[in-house]
C-alpha positions as CSV (number, residue, x, y, z in Angstrom):
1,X,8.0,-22.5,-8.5
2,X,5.6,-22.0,-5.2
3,X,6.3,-18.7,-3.6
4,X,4.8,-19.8,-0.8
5,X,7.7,-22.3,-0.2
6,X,10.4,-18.9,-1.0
7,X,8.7,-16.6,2.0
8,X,9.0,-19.7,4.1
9,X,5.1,-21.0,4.4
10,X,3.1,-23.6,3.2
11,X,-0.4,-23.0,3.5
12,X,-2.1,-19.8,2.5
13,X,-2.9,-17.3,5.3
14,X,-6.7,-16.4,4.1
15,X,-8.4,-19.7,3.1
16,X,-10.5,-19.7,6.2
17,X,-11.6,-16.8,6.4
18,X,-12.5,-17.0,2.9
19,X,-14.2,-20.1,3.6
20,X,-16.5,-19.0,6.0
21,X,-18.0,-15.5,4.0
22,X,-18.0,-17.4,0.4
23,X,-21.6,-17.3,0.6
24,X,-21.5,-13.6,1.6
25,X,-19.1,-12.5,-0.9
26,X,-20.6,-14.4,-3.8
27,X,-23.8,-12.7,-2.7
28,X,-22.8,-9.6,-3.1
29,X,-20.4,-9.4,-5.7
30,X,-22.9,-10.8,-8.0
31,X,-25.2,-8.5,-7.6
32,X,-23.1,-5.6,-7.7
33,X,-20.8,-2.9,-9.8
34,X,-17.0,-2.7,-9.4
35,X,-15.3,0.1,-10.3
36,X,-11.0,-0.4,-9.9
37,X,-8.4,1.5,-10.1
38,X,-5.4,0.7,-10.5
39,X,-6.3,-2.7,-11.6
40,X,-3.5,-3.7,-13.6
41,X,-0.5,-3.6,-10.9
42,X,0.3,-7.2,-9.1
43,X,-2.5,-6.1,-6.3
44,X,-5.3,-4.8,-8.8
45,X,-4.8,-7.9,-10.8
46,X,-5.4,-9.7,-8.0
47,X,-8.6,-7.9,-7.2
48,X,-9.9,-8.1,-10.2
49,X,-9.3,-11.8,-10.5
50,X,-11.5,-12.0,-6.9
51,X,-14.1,-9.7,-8.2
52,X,-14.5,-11.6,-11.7
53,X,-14.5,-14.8,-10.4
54,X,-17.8,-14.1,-8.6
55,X,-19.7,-13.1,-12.0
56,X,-20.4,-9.2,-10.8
57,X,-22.9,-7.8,-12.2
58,X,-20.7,-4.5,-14.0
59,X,-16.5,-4.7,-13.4
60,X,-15.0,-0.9,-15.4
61,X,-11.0,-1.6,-14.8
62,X,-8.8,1.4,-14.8
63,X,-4.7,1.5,-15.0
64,X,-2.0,3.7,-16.1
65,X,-0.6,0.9,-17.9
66,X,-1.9,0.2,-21.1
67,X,-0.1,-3.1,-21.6
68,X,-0.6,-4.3,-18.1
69,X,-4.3,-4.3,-18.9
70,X,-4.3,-6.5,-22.2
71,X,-1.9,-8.9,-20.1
72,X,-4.7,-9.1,-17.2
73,X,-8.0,-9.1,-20.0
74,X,-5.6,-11.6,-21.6
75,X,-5.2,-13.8,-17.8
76,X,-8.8,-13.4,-17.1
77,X,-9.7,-14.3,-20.8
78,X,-7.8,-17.7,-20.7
79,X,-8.2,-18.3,-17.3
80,X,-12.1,-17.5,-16.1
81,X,-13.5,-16.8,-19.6
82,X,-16.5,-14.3,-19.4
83,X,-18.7,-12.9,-17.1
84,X,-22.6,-12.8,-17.3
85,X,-22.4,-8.6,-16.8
86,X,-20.5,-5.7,-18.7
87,X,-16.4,-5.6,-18.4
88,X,-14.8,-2.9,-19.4
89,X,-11.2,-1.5,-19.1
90,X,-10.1,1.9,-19.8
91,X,-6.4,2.7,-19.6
92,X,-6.3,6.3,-18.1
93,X,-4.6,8.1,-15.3
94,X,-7.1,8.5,-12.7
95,X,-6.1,12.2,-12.2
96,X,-6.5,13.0,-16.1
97,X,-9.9,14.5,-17.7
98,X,-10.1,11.7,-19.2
99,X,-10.8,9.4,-16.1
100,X,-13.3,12.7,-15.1
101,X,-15.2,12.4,-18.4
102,X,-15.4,8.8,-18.0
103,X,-17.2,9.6,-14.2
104,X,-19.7,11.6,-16.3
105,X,-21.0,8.7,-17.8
106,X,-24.6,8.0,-16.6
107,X,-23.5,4.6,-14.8
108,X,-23.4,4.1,-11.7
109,X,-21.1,1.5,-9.0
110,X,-21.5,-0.3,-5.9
111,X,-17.9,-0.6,-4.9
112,X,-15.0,1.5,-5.8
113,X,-11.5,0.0,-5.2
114,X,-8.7,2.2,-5.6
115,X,-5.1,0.2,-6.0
116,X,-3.5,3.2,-7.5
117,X,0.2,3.2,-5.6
118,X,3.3,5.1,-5.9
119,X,5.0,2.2,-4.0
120,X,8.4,2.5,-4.0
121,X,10.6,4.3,-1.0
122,X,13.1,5.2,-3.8
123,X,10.9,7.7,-5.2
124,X,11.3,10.1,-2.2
125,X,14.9,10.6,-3.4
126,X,14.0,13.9,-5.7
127,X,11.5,16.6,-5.2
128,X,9.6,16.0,-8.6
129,X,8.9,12.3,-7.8
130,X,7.8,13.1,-4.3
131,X,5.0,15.5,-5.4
132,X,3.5,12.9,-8.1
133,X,3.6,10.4,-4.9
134,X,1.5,13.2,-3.2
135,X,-1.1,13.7,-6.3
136,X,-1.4,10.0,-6.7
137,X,-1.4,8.4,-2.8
138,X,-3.1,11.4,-1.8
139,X,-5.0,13.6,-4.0
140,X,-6.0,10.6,-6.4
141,X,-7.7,9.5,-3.7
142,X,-9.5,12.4,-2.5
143,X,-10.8,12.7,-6.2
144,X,-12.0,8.9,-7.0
145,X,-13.3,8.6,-3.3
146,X,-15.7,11.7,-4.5
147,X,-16.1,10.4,-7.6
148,X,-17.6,7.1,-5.4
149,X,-19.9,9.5,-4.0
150,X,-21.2,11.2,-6.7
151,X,-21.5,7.6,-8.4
152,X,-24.1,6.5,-5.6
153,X,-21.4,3.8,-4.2
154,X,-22.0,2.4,-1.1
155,X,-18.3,1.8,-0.3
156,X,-14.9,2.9,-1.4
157,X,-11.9,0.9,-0.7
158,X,-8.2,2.5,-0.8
159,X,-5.1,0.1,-0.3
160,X,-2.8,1.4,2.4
161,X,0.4,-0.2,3.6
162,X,1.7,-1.7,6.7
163,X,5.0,1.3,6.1
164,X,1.9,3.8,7.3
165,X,1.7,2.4,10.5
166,X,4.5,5.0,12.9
167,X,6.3,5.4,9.1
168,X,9.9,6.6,8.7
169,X,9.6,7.3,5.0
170,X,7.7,9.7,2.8
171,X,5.7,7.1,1.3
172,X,4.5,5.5,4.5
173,X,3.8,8.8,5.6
174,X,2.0,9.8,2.7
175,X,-0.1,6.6,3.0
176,X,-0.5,7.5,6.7
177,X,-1.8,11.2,5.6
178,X,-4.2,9.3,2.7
179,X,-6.0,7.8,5.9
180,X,-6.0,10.9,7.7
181,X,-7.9,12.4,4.9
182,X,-10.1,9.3,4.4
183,X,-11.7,9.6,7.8
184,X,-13.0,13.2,6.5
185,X,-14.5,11.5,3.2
186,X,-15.7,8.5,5.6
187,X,-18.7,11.0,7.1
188,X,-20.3,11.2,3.6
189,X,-19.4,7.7,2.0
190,X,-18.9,4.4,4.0
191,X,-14.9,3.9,3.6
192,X,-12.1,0.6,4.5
193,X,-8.7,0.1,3.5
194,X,-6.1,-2.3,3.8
195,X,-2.9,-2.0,5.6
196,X,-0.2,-4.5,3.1
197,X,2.5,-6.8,4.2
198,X,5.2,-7.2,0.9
199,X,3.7,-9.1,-1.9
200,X,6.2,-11.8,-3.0
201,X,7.0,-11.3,-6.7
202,X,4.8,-7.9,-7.4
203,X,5.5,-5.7,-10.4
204,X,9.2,-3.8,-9.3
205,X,9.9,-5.4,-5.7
206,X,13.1,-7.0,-5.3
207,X,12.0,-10.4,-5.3
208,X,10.4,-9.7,-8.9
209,X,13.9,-8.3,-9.9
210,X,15.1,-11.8,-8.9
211,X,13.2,-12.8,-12.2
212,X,14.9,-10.2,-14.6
213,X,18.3,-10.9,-13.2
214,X,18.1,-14.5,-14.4
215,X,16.7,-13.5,-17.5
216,X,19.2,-10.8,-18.5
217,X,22.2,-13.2,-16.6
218,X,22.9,-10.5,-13.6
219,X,23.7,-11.3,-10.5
220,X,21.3,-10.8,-7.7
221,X,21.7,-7.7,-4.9
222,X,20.0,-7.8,-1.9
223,X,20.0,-6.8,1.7
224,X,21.2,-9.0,4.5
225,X,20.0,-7.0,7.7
226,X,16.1,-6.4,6.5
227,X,13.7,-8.7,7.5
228,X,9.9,-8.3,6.2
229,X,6.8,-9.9,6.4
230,X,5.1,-11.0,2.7
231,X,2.0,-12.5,1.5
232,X,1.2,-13.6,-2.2
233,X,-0.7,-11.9,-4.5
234,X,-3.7,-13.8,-4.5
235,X,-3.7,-13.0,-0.5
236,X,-3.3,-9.5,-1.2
237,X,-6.3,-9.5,-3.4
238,X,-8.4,-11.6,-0.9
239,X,-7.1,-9.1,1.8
240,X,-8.7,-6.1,-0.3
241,X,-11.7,-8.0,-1.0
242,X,-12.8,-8.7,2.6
243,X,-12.2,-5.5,3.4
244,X,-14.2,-3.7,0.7
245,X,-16.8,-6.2,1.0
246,X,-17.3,-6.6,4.6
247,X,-15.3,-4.1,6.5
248,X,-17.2,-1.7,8.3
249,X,-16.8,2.7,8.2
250,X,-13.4,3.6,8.5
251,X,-11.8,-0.4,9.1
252,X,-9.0,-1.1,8.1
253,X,-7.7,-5.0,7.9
254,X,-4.9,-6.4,7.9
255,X,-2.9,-10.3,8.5
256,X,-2.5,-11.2,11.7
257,X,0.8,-12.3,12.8
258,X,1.1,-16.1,13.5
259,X,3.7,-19.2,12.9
260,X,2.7,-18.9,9.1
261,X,3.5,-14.8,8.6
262,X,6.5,-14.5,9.8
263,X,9.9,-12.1,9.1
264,X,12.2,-13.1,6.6
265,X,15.3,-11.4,5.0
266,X,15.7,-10.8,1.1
267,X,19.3,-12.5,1.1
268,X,17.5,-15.8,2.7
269,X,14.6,-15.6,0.2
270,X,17.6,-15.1,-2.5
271,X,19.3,-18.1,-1.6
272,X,15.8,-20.2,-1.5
273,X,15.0,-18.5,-5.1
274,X,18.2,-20.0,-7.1
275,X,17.8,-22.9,-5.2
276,X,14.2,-23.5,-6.6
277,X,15.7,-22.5,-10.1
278,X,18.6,-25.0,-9.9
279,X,21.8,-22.8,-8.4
280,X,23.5,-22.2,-5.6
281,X,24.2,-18.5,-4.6
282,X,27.8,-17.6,-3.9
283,X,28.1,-14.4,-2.2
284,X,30.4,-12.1,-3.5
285,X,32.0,-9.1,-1.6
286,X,31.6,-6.7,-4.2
287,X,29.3,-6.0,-7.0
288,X,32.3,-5.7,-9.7
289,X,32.7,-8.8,-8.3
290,X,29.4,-10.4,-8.7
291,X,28.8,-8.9,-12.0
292,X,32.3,-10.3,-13.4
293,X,31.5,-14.3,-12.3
294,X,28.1,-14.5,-13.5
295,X,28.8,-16.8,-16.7
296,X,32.1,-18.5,-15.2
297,X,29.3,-19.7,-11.9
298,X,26.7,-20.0,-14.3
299,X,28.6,-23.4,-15.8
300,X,29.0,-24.7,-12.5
301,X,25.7,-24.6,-11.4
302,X,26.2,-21.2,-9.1
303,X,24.9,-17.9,-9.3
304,X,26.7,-14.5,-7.6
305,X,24.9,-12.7,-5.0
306,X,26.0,-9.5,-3.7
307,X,24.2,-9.5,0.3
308,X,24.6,-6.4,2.0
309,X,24.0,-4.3,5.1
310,X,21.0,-1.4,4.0
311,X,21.9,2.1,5.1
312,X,19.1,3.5,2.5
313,X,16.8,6.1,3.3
314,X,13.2,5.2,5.2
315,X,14.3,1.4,5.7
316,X,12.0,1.0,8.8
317,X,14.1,-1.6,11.2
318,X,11.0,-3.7,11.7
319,X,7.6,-3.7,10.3
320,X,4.4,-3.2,12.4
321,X,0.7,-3.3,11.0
322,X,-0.6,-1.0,13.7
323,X,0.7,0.7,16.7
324,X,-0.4,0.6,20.4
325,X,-2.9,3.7,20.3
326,X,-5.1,1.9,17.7
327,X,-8.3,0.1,18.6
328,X,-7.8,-3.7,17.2
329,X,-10.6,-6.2,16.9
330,X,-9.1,-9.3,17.1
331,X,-12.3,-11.4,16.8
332,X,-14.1,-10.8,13.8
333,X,-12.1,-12.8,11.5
334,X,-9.8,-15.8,12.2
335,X,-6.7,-14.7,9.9
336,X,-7.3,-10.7,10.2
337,X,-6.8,-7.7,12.9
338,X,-9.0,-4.8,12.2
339,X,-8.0,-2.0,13.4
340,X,-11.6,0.7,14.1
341,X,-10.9,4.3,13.7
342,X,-13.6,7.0,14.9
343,X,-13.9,9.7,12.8
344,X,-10.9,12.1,14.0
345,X,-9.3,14.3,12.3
346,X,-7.7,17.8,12.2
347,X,-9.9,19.7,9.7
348,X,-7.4,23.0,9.6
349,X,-4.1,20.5,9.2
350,X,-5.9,18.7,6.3
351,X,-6.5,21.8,4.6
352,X,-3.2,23.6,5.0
353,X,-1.7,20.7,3.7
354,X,-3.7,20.7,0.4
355,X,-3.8,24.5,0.1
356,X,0.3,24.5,0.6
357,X,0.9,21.7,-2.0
358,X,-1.4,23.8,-4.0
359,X,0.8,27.2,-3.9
360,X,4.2,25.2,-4.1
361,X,2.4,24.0,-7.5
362,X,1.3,27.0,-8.6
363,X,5.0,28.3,-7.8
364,X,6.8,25.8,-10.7
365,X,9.2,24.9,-8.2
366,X,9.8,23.2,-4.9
367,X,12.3,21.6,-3.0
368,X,12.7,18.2,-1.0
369,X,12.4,19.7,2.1
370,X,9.1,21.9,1.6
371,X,7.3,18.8,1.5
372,X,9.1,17.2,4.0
373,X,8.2,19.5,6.2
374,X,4.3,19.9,4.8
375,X,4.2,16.1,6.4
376,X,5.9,16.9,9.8
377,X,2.9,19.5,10.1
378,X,0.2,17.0,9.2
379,X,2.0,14.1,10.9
380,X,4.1,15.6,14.0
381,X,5.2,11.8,15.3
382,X,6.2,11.7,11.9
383,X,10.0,9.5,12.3
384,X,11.6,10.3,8.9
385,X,14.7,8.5,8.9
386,X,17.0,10.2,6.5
387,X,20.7,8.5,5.5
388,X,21.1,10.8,2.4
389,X,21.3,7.6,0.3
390,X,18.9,6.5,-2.1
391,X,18.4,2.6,-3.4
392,X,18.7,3.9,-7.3
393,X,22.6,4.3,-6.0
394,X,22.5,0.0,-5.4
395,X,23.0,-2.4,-7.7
């Protein structure tokens, strides 16, 4: 099954680009140490597939996930074989003592990639969930990006998302406060990120769900009224690469809108989906519906579908990459914007905000709306757009 063919392209959105600084990138991942966090998601993967392929000259993985990493030694294993130079993997939190002790080891890194990602909108939906999204999107950061310093690196790369740019959701926003706090670190280590259309198919999206409905014989939910922009996930990894590699301080890349990224809904990519795996989809007006017709439209060659209109909290109604008060050099690269940040930032707000999530720690409780209201103060154009429902209340 192409993916390319489900978000409605045919050719890859990178390949010239990638074309034109092979040389480069070769260059300079061969001679080099990577460092990645995060590597076992759907985007780290990808990384580290871009980074291996080049023979570095060190590559330490990272990830939560313990079985996420033997799947990706496993890919890399029957798909690239070996490198020339030491690869290691390590699965630790990035926040833990563990992942410090490991930084104490006398060995040093180039590059640091951080793909570490509390991704989901969903988890803004409780209080508990929403502080881990602020130790990992935002403190996690802070900590590996020193780490990168201490390490002698002479870059750190952080993914970022395109739901940062004017967000409407706590994990936009917290993404948007990650940079905020990035341009600090960028005065004492070079820094670039990554702003992220969706990637088709990655770990937990809805189009990867598409996968486990079929398997488990569910019908497939999805919104009719959102439209979003998606790349694949070797693009995402590409994407990361150029901008670790040969971003400048404080860049930040990402695809450029043009006839082959364009807006799509999850219902159309639905219909497209069971098409490419042999069915029909035969919307259903309900979801007792749906979930009672799944064997009797199985036989006939149909699948149910349950398409709906999202009135979810933080869907943004369209998705931007950057906004107008942001720099954008539109030259550099044939397939990428990049937007160029000076090093601005409110040294008191940054603080505050770290000192307050500190207290409400120390406290043993907090509510929803003590944090929402540490990111107004950081972020005062800060849109949250609040329905009081939560996507773990949808099928």
């Amino acid at each position: 099954m192409n993916p390319l063919s489900l978000i409605g392209r045919d050719t890859p959105l990178f390949d010239e680009d990638i074309a034109a600084h092979e040389p480069a990138l070769t260059e300079q991942v061969a001679g080099s140490r990577f460092l990645v966090i995060g590597a076992a998601g759907t985007i780290g993967q990808a990384v580290t597939r871009e980074i291996f392929c080049r023979n570095p000259a060190a590559l330490d993985v990272v990830d939560i996930s313990e079985n996420n990493l033997v799947e990706l030694v496993r890919d890399l294993r029957s798909s690239m074989g070996y490198i020339d130079g030491d690869f290691r993997t390590f699965a630790l939190d990035a926040g833990s003592t563990a992942f410090a002790a490991l930084m104490r080891e006398p060995r040093g890194y180039d590059y640091v990639l951080n793909l570490s990602a509390l991704k989901h909108v969903r988890s803004e939906s409780d209080p508990y969930s929403l502080m881990r999204m602020v130790e990992v999107n935002i403190e996690n950061t802070l900590s590996t990006a020193r780490w990168a310093q201490e390490k002698g690196a002479a870059k750190y790369f952080c993914v970022s998302t395109d739901k940062a740019a004017a967000p409407v959701n706590m994990m936009g926003a917290s993404k948007r406060i990650m940079e905020r706090f990035l341009m600090r670190e960028s005065e004492r280590l070079p820094v670039s990120m990554a702003r992220f259309a969706n990637v088709a198919f990655s770990d937990g999206s809805l189009l990867h769900g598409f996968n486990q409905r079929l398997a488990k014989r569910q019908p497939i939910a999805a919104p009719n009224d959102v439209r979003r922009y998606f790349v694949t996930d070797t693009e995402s990894g590409q994407l990361c690469l150029l901008s670790c590699l040969l971003g400048q301080n404080r860049d930040i890349l990402f695809p450029k809108l043009s006839e082959r990224l364009h807006l799509i809904t999850f219902a159309d990519i639905a219909v497209r989906y069971l098409a490419a795996r042999g069915f029909e989809a035969v919307p259903c007006s309900t979801e007792a519906e749906a979930r009672a017709n799944v064997e009797p439209l199985a036989a006939q060659g149909q699948w149910p579908c349950y398409f709906f209109a999202s009135d979810t909290t933080g869907e943004k109604d369209f998705e931007e990459f950057y906004t107008q008060d942001e720099d954008i050099d539109w030259q550099r690269f044939a397939s990428l914007g990049v937007i160029r940040n000076p090093a601005t930032y409110d040294a008191a707000r940054l603080d505050h905000f770290l000192n307050e999530i500190n207290r409400l720690r120390a406290a043993g409780t907090w509510q929803k709306a003590d944090l929402v209201a540490l990111f107004f103060h950081l972020l005062p154009d800060f849109a949250h757009k609040e329905t009081g429902r939560y996507l773990d209340g949808r099928m």
